[in-house]
C-alpha positions as CSV (number, residue, x, y, z in Angstrom):
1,X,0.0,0.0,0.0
2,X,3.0,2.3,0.8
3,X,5.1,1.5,-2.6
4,X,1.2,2.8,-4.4
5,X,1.5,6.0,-2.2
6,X,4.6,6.9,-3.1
7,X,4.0,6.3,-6.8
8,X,1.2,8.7,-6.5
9,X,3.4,11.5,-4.8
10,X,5.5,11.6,-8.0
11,X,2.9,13.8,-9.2
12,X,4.1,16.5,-6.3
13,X,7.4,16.5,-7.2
14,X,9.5,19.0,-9.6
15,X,11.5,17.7,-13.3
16,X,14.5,15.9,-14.3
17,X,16.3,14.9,-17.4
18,X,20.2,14.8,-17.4
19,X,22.1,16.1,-20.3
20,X,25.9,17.3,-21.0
21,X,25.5,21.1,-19.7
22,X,28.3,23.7,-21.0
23,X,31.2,25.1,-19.0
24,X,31.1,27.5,-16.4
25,X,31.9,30.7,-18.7
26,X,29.0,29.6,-20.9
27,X,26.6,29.4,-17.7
28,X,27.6,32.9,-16.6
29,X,27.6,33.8,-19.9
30,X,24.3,33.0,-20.7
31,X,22.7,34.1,-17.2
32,X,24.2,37.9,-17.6
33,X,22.5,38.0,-20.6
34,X,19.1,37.4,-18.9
35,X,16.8,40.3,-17.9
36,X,13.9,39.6,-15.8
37,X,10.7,41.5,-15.4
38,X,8.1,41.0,-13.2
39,X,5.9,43.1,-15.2
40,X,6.0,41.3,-18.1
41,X,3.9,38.5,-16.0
42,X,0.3,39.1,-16.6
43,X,-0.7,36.7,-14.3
44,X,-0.7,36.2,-10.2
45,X,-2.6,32.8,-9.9
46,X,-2.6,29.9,-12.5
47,X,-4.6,26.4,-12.1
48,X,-3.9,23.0,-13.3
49,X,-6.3,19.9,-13.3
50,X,-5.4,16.7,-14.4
51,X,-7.4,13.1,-14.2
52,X,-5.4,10.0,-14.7
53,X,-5.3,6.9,-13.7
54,X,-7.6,7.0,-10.6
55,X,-6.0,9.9,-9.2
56,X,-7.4,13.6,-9.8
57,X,-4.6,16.3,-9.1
58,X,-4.8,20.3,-8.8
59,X,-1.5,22.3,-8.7
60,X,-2.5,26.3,-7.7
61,X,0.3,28.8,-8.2
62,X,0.3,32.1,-6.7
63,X,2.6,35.0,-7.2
64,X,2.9,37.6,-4.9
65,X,4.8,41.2,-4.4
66,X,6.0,41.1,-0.6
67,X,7.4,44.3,1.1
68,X,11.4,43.4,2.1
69,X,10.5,44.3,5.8
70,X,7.8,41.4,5.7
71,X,10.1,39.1,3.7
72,X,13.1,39.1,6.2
73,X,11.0,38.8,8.8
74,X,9.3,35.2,7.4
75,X,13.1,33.8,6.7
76,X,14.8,31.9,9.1
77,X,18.4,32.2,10.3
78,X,21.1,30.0,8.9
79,X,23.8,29.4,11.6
80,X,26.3,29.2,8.6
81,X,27.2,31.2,5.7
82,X,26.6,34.5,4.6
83,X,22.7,35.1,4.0
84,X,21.4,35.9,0.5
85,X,20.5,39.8,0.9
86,X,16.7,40.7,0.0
87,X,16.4,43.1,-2.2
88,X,14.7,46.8,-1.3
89,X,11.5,47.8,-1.9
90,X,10.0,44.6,-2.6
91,X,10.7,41.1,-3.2
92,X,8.6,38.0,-4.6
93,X,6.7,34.7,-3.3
94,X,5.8,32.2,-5.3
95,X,3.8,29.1,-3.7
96,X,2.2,26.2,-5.4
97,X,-0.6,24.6,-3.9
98,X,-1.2,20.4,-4.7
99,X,-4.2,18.4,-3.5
100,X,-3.9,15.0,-4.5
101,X,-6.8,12.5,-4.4
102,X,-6.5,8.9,-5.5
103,X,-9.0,6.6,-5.7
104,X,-8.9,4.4,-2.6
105,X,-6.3,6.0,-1.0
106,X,-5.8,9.3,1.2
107,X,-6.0,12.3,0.0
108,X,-2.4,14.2,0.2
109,X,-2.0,18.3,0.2
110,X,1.1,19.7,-0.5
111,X,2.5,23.3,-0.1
112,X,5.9,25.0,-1.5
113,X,6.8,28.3,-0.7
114,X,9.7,30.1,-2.3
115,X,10.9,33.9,-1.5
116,X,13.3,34.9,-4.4
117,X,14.5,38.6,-5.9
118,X,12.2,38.7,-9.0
119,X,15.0,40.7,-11.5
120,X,17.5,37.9,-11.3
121,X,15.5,34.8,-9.6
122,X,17.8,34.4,-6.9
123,X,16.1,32.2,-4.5
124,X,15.7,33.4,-0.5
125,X,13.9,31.0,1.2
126,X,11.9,28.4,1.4
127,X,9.0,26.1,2.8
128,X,8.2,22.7,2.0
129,X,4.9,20.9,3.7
130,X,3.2,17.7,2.7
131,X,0.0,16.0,4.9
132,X,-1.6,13.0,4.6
133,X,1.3,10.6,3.6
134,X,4.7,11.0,5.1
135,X,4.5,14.4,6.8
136,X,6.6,16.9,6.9
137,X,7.7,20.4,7.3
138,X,11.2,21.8,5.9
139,X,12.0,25.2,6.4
140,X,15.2,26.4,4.3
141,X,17.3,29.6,4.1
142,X,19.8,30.3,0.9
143,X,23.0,31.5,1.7
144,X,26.4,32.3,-0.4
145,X,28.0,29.1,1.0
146,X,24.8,26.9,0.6
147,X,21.3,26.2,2.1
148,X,20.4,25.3,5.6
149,X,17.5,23.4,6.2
150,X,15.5,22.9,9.6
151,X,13.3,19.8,9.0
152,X,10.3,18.8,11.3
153,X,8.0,15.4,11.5
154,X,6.1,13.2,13.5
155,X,7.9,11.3,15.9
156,X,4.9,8.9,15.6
157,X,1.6,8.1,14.6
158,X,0.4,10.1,17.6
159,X,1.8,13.2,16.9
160,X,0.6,12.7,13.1
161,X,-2.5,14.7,13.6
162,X,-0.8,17.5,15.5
163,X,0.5,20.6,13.2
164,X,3.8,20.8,12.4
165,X,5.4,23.1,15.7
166,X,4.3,20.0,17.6
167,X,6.4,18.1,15.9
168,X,9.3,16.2,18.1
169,X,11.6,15.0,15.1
170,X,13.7,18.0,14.5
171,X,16.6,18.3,12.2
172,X,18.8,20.4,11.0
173,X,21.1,20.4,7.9
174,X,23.6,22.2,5.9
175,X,23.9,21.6,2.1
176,X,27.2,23.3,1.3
177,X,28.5,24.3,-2.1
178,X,31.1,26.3,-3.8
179,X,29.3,29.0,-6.1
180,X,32.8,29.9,-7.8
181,X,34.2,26.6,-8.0
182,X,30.4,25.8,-10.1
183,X,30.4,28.8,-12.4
184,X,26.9,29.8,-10.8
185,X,26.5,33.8,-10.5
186,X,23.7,33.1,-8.3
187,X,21.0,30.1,-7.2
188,X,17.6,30.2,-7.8
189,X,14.7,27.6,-7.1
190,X,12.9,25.0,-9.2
191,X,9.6,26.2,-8.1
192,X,10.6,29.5,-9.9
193,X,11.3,28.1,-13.4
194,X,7.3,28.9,-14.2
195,X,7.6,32.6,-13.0
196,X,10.8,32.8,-15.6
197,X,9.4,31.3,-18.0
198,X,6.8,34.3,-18.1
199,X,9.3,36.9,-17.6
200,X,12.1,35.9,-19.4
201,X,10.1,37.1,-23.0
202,X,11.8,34.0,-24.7
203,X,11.7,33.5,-28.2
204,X,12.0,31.4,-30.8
205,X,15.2,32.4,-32.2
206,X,16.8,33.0,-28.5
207,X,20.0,30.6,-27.0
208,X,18.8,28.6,-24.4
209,X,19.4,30.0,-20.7
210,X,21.0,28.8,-17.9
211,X,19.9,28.6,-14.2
212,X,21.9,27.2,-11.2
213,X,19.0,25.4,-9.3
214,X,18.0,23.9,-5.8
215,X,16.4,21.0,-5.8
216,X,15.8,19.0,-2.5
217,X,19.6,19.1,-1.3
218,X,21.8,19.5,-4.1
219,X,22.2,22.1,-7.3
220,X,21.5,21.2,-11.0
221,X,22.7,23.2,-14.2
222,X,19.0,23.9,-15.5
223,X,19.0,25.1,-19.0
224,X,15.1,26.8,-20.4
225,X,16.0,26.0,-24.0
226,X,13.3,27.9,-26.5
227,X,12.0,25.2,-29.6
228,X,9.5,25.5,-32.2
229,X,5.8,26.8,-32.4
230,X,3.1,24.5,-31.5
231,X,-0.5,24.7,-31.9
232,X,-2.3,23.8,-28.9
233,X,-5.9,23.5,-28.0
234,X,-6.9,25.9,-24.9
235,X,-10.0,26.1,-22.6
236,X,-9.7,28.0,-19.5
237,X,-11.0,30.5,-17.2
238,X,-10.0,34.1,-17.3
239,X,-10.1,36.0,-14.4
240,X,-9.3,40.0,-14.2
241,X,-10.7,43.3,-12.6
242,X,-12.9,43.5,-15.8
243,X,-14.4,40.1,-14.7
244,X,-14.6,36.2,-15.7
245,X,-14.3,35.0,-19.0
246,X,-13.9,31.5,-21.0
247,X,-10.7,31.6,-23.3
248,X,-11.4,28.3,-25.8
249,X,-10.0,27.9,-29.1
250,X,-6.7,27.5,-31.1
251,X,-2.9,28.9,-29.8
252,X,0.6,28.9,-31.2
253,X,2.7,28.1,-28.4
254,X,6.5,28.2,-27.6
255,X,7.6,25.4,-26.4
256,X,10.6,26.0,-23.7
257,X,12.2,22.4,-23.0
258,X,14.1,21.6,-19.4
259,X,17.4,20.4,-19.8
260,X,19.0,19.1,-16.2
261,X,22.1,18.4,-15.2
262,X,23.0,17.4,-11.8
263,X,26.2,19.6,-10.2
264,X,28.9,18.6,-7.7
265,X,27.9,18.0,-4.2
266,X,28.8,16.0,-1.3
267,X,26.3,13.7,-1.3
268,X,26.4,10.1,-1.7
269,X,23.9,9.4,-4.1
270,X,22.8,11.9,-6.8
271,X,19.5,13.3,-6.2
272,X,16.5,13.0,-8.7
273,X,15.7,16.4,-9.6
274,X,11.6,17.0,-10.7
275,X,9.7,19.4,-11.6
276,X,6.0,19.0,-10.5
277,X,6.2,15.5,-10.8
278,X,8.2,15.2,-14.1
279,X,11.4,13.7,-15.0
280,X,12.0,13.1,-18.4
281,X,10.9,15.2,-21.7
282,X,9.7,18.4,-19.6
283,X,8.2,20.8,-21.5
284,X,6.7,24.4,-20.4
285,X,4.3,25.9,-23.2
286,X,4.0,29.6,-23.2
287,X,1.5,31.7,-25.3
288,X,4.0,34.2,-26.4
289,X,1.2,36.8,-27.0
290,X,-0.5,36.5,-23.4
291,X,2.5,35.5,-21.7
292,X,1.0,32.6,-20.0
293,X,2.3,29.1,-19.1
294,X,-0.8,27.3,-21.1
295,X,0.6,24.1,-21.1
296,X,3.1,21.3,-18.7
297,X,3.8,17.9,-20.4
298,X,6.5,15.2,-20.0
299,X,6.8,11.5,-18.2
300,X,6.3,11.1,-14.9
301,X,7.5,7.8,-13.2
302,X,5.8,4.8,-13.1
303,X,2.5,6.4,-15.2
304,X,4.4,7.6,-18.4
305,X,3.4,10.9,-20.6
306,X,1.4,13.3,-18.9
307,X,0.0,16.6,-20.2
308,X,-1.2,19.4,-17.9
309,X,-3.2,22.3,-19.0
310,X,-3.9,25.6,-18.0
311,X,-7.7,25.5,-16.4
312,X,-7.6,28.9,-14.7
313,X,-5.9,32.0,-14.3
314,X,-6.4,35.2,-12.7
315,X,-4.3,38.4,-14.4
316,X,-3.2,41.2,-12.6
């Protein structure tokens, strides 16, 4: 029953696919090159739905603007390193909601949380809870010299139903790196690959950019490489100030494909890197004109090609 749960949880997760990734100078290279812009995102909520194979899923996104005072006050302190400084007036939240309920099973919610510096993506902090299978709540803080994480669970089934501060299995860990020794300017978040793809203003014509990237305890060389034109079939809900609205039809999207590669660390065993519950062939679909991630597709373990699609979206 456990080995079925876990299957399902793939679905929570974040991407992977491991390629040969370029040298360092290319990876600065290409990042200096990269001007972000949180005005060019239209949108501060998105909504995915997907049914398959007995399980129904729905990933929420939500971006918000956060003052700096506010954000420093939600980080936690790392008792190592040299804190990533958050930038004046304002800096950004992303979080991504997941409720996941299979058939015959519990239902499992999911919550990730990621403060990052919208003009360059450099990740801050972060927040990782899951209920209803494994529990857990991981509280991280990015640093210059790598990312401290304060991890709390359940001692037992007793303390299951308790919230997290009750928790008695407490943690902590450092996951050190060596951003020179790398090539990374900076490290950003995988959560925050959606929120660049909208700000990025890729093109079809552009070389692909490079991201240094968290995952769970190790970086990754993440490259957003921009492909061909596709025409995609929408059908979603259009929220704005104006009012609600039902977008359906026909759209040429750019598709923007993940290429991973996993980066020196000191851990023993390389760490599958995901992005919401791909690994292989991920692919983010952007309607150049709107600016919106329409479309998520690529295979997900152990239930194969999977296609999400934009079902709602409130604009700014």
């Amino acid at each position: 029953m456990k080995i079925h749960k876990k299957s399902v949880l793939l679905i929570l997760c974040f991407m992977g696919i491991q390629l040969a990734g370029p040298s360092k100078s290319t990876i600065a290279q290409s990042y200096s090159q990269i001007k972000l812009d949180l005005k060019r995102v239209p949108w501060t909520q998105l909504s995915y739905r997907i049914k398959k194979l007995s399980v129904e899923v729905n990933a929420q996104v939500q971006l918000e603007s956060l003052p700096a005072a506010e954000v420093e006050t939600a980080l936690i302190k790392s008792p190592k390193g040299d804190p990533i400084e958050v930038l004046s007036p304002e800096s950004t939240r992303i979080s991504v909601y997941y409720d996941v309920d299979p058939i015959f099973l519990d239902p499992v919610k999911t919550i990730n949380q990621v403060w990052f510096n919208p003009k360059d993506a450099t990740a801050l902090g972060r927040i990782r809870q899951r209920r209803g299978n494994e529990d857990f709540k991981k509280v991280y803080r990015f640093t210059q010299q790598g990312v401290f994480r304060h991890r709390r669970e359940p001692k037992d089934q007793h303390e299951t139903p308790k919230q997290p501060d009750k928790w008695t299995d407490v943690k902590d860990t450092f996951y050190a790196y060596n951003l020179e020794q790398l090539g990374c300017p900076n490290v950003t978040e995988r959560t925050v690959l959606i929120y660049i793809a909208s700000a990025a203003e890729l093109s079809k014509s552009m070389q692909p950019l490079s991201f240094c990237v968290f995952g769970r305890r190790q970086l990754f060389h993440v490259r957003l490489k921009p492909e061909d034109l596709h025409t995609l079939k929408v059908d979603f809900i259009e929220k704005s100030q104006q009012g609600e609205m039902r977008r359906q039809g026909e759209v040429e999207a750019l598709k923007i494909a993940l290429e991973v590669q996993p980066l020196a660390s000191d851990l023993e065993k390389v760490e599958d890197f995901s992005f919401l519950g791909f690994q292989e062939n991920i692919a983010i679909f952007i309607d150049p004109v709107a600016g919106l991630p329409i479309q998520i597709s690529g295979i997900i373990s152990k239930v194969g090609n999977v296609t999400i699609k934009l079902a709602e979206v409130r604009l700014r």
